[in-house]
MMTF fields as JSON, N, C-alpha, C and O atoms, coordinates in Angstrom:
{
  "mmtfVersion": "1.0.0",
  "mmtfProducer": "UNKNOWN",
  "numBonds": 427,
  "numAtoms": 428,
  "numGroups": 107,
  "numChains": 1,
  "numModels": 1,
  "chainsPerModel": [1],
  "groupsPerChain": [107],
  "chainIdList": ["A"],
  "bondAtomList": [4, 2, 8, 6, 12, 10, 16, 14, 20, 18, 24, 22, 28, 26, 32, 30, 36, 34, 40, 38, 44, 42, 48, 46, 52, 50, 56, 54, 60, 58, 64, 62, 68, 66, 72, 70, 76, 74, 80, 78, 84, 82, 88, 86, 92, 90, 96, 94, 100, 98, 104, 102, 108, 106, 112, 110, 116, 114, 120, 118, 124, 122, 128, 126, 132, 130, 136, 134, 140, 138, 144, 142, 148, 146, 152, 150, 156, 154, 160, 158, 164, 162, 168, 166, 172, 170, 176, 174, 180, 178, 184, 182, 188, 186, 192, 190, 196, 194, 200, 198, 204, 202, 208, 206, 212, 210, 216, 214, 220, 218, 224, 222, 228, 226, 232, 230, 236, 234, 240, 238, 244, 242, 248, 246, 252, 250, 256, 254, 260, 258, 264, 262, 268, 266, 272, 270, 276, 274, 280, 278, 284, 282, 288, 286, 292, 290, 296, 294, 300, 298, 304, 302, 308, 306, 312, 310, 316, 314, 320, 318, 324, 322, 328, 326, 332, 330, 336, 334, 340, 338, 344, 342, 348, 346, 352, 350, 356, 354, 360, 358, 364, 362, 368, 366, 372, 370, 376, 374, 380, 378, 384, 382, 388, 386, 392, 390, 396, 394, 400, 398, 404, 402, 408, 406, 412, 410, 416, 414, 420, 418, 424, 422],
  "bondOrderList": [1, 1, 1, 1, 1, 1, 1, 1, 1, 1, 1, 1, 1, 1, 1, 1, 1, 1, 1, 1, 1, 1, 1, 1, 1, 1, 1, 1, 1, 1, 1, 1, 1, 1, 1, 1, 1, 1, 1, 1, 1, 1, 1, 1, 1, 1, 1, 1, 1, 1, 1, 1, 1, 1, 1, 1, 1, 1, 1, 1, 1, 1, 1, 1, 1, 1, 1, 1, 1, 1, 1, 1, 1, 1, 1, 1, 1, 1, 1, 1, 1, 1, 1, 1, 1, 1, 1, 1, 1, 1, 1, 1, 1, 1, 1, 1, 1, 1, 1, 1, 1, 1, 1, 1, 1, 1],
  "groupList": [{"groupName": "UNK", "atomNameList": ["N", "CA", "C", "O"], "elementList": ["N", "C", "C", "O"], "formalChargeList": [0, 0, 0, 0], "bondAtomList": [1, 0, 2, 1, 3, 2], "bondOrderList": [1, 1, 2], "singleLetterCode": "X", "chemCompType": "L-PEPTIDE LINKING"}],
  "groupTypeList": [0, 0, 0, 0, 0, 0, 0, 0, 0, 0, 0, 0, 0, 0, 0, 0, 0, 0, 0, 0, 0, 0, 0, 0, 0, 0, 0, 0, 0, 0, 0, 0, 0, 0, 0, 0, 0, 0, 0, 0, 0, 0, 0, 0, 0, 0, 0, 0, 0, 0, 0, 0, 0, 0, 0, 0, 0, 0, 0, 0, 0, 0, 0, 0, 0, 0, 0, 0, 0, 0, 0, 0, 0, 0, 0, 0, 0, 0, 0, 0, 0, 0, 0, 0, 0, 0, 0, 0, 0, 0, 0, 0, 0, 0, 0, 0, 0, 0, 0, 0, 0, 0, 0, 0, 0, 0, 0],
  "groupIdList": [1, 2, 3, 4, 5, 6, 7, 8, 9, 10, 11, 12, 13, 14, 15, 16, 17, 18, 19, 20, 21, 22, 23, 24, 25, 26, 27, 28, 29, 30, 31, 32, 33, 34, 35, 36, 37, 38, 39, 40, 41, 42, 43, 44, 45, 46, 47, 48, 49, 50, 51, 52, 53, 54, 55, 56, 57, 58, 59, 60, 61, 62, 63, 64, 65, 66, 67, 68, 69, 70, 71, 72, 73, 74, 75, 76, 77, 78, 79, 80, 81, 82, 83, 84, 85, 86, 87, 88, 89, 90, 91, 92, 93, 94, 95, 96, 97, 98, 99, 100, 101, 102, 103, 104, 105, 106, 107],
  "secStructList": [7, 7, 7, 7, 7, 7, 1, 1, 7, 6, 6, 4, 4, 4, 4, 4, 4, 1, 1, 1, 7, 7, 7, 7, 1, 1, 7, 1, 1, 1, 7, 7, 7, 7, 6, 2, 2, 2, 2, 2, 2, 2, 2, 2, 2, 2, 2, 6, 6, 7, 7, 7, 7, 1, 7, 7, 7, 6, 6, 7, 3, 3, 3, 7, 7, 1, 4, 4, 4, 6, 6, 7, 3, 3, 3, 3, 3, 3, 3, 7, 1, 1, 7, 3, 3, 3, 3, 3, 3, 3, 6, 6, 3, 3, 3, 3, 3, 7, 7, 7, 4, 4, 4, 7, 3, 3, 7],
  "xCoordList": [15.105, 14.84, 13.487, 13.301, 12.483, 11.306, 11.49, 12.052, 10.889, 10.468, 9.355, 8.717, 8.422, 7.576, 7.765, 8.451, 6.82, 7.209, 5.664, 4.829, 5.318, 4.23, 3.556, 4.186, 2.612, 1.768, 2.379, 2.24, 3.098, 3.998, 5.233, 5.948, 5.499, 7.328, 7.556, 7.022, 8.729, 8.79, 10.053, 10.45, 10.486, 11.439, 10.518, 11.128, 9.131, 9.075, 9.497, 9.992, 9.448, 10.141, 11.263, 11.551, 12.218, 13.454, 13.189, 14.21, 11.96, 11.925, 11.932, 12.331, 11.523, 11.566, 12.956, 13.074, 13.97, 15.243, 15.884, 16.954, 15.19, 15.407, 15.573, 14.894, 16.383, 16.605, 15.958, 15.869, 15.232, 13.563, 12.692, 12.106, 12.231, 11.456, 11.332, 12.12, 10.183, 9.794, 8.882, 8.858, 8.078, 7.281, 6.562, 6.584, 5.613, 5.322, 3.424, 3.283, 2.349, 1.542, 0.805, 1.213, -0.886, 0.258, 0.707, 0.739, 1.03, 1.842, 1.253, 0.48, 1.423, 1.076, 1.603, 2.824, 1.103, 2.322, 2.551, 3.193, 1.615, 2.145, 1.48, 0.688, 2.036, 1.432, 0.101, -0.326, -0.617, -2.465, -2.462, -1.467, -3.525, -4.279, -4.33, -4.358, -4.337, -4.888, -5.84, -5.466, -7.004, -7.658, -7.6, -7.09, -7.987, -7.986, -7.376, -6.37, -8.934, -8.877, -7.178, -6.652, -6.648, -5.65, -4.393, -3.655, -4.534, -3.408, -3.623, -2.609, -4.645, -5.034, -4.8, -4.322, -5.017, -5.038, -2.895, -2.452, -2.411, -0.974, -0.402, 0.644, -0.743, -0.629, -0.76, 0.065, -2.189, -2.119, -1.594, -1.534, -1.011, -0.088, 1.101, 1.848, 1.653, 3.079, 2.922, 3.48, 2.119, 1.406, 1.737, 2.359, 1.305, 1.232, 2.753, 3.106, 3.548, 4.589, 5.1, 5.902, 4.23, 4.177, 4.947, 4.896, 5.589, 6.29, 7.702, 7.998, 8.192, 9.181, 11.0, 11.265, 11.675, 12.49, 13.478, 13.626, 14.19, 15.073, 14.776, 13.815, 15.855, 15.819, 15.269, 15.383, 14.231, 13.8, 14.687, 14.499, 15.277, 16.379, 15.859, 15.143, 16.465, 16.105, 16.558, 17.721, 15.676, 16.007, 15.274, 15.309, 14.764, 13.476, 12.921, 12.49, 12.59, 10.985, 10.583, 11.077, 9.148, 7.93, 7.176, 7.241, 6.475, 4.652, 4.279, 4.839, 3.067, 1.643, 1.103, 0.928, 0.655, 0.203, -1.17, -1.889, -1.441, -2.629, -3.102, -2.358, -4.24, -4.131, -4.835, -5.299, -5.075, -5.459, -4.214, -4.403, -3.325, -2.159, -2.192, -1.12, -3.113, -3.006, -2.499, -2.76, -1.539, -1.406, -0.403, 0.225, -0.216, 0.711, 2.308, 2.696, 2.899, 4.707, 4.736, 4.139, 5.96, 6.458, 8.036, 8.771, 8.411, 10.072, 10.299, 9.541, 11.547, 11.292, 12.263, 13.042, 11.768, 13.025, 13.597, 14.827, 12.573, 13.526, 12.81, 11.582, 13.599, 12.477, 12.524, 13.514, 12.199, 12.158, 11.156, 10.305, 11.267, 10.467, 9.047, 7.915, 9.69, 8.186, 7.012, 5.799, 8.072, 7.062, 8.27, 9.466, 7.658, 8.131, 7.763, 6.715, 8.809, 8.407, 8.408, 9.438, 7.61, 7.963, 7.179, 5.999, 7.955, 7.521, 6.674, 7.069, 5.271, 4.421, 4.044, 3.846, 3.992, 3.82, 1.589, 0.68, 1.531, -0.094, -0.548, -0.196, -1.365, -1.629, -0.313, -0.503, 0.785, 1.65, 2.682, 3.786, 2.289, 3.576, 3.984, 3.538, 4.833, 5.566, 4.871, 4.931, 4.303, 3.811, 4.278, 4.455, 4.425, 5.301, 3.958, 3.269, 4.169, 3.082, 4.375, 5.473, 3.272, 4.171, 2.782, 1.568, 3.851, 3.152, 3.46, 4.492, 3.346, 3.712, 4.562, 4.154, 5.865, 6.583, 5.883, 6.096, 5.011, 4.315, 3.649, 2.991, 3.312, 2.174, 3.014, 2.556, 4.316, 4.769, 6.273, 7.298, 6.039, 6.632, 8.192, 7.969, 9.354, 10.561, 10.214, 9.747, 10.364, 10.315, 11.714, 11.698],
  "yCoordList": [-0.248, -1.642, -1.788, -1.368, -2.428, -3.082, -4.153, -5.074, -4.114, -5.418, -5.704, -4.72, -7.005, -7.502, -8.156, -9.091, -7.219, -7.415, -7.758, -6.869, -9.319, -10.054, -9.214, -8.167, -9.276, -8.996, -9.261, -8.448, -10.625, -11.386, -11.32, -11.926, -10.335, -10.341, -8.527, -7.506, -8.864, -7.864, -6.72, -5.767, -7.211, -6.564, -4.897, -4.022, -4.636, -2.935, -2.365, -1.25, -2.864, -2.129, -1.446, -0.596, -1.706, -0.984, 0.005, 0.691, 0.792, 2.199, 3.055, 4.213, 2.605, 3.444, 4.391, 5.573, 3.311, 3.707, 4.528, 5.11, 4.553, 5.314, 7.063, 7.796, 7.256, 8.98, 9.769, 9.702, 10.841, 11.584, 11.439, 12.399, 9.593, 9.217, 9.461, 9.076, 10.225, 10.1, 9.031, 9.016, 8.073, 7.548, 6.856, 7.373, 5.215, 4.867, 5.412, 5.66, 5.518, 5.83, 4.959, 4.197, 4.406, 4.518, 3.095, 2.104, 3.439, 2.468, 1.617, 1.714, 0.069, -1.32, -2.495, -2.502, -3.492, -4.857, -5.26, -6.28, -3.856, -4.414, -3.508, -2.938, -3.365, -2.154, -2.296, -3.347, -1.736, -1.427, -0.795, -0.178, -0.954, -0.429, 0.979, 1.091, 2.14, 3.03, 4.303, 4.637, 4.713, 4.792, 5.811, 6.883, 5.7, 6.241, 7.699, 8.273, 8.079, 9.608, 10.224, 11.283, 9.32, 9.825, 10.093, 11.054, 8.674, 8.974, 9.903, 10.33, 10.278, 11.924, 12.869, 13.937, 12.736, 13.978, 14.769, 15.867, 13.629, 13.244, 13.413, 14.06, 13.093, 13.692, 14.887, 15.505, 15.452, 16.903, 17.847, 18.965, 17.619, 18.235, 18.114, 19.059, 17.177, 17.06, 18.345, 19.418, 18.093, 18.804, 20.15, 20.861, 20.456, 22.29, 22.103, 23.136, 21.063, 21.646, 21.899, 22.591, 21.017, 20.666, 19.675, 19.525, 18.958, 17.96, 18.01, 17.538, 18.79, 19.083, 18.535, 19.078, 17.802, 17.43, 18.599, 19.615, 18.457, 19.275, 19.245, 18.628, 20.115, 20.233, 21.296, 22.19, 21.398, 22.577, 23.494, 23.191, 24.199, 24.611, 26.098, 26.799, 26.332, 27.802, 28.911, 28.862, 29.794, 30.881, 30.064, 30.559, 28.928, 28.695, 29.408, 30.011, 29.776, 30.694, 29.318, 28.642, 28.972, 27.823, 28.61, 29.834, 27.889, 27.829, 26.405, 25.323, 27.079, 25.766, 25.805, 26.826, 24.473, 24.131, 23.157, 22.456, 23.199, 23.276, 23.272, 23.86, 22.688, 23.498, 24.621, 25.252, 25.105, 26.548, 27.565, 28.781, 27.171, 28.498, 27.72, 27.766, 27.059, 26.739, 28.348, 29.428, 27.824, 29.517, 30.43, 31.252, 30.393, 31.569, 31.155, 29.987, 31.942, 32.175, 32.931, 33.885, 31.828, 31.302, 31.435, 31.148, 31.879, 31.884, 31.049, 31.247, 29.65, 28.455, 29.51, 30.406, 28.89, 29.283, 28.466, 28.428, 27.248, 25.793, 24.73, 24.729, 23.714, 22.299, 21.476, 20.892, 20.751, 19.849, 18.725, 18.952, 17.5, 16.391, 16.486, 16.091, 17.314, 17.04, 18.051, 18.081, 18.966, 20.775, 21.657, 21.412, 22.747, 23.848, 25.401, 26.047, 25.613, 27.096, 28.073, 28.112, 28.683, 29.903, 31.464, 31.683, 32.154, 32.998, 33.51, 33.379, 34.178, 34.916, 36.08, 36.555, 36.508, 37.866, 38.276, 37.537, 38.991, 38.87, 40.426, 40.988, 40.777, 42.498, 43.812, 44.727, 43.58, 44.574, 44.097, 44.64, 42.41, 42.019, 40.584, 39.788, 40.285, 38.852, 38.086, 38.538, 37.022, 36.261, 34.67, 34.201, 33.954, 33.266, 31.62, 31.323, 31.089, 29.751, 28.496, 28.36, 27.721, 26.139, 25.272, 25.275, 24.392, 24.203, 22.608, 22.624, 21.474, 20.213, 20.454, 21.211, 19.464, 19.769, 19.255, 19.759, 18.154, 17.875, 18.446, 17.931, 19.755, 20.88, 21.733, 22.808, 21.932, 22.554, 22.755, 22.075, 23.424, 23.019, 24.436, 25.646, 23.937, 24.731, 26.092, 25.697, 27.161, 27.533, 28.139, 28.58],
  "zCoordList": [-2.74, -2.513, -1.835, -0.693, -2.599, -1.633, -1.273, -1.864, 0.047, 0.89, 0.802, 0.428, 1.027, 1.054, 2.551, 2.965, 3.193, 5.029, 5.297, 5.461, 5.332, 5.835, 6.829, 6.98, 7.489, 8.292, 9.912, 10.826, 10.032, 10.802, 11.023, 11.821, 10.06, 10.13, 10.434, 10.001, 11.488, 12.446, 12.082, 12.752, 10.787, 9.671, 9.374, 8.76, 9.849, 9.465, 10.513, 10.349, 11.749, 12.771, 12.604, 13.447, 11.359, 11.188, 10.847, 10.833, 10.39, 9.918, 11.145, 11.023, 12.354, 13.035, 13.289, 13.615, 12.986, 13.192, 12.214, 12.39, 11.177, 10.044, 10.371, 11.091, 9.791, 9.703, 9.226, 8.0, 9.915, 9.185, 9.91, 10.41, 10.271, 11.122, 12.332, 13.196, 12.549, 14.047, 14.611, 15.842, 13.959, 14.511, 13.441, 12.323, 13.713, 12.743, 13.312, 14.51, 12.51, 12.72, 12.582, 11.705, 13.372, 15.245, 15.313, 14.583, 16.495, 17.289, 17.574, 18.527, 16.639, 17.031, 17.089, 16.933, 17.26, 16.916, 15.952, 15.705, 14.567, 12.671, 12.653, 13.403, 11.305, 10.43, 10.161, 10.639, 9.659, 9.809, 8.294, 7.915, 7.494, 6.06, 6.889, 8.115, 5.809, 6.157, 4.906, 3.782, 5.598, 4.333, 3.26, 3.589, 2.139, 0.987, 0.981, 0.566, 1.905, 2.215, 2.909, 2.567, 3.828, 4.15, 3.096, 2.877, 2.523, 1.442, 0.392, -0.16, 0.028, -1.125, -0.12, -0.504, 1.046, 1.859, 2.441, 2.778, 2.267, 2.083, 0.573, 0.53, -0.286, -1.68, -2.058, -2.731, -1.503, -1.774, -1.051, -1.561, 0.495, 1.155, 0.425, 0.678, -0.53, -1.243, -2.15, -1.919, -3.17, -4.082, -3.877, -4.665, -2.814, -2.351, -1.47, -0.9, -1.329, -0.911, 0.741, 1.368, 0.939, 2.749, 2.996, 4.216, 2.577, 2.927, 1.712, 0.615, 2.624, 2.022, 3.001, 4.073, 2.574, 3.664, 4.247, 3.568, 5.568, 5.451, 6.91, 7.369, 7.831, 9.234, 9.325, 8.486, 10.894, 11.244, 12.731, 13.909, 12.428, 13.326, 13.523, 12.807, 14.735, 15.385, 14.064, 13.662, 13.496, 12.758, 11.11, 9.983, 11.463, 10.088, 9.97, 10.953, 8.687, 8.202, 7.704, 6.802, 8.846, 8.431, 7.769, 7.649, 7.355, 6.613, 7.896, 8.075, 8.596, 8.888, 7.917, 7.251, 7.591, 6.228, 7.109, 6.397, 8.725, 8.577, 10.079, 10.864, 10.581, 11.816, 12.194, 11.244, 13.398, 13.62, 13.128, 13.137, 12.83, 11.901, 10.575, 9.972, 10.015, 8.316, 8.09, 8.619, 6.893, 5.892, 6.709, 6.042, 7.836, 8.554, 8.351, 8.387, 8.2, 8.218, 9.597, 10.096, 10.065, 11.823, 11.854, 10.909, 12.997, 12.813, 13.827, 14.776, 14.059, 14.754, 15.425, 15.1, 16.539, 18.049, 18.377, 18.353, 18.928, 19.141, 18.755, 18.674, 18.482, 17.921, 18.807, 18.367, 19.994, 20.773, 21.192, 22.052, 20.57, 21.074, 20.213, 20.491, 18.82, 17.552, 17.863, 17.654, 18.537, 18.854, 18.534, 18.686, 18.053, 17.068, 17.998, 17.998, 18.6, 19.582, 18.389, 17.716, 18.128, 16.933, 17.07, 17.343, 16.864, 16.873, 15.329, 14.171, 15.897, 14.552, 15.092, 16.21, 13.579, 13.901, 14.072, 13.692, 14.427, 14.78, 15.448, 16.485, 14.492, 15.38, 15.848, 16.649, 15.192, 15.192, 15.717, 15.666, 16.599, 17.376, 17.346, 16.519, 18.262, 17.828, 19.169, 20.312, 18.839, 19.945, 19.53, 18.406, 21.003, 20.674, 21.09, 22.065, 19.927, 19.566, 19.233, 18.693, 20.027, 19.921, 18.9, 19.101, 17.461, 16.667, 16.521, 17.192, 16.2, 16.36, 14.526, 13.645, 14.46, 13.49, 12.073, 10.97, 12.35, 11.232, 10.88, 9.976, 11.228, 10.697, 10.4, 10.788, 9.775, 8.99, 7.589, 7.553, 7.018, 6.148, 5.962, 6.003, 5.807, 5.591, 4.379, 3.311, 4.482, 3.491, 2.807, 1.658]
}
């Protein structure tokens, strides 16, 4: 179902409540245009498979899909408050990096 939610009408606020959602980007008193570049840049993260749904729970194998760990496979420890404790592996050993959840994808 689409809505046609005016500029004035306070009916998008319900996504926040939506399941999945963490947050509307950003945070204002209405939704905002946003540009071109972002939405190709959001397309081609689909594309390659970064936005993929599903829960991220302790014992995930992630992919960062971008970031200073673009490209690395991460094992989640814990997910709390839209950060990702995970362990990677790096130089022979396991070191343990906190990654924000939108920088990665379930594999």
């Amino acid at each position: 179902m689409l809505l046609d939610l005016a500029a004035t009408d306070d009916r998008w606020k319900q996504v926040n409540s939506t399941r999945a959602i963490l947050r509307l980007l950003p945070s204002s008193e209405r939704p905002i245009a946003i540009r071109t570049e972002e939405v190709l840049a959001l397309h081609e993260a689909e594309l390659d498979g970064a936005l993929v749904s599903g829960m991220v729970t302790p014992g995930s194998r992630l992919r960062a899909y971008r970031g200073a760990l673009a490209n690395q496979v991460i094992q989640c420890i814990d997910c709390v408050d839209g950060m990702v404790s995970a362990l990677l592996s790096c130089f022979g050993r396991e070191t343990r990096v906190s990654i924000p959840v939108g920088n990665v994808t379930i594999l």
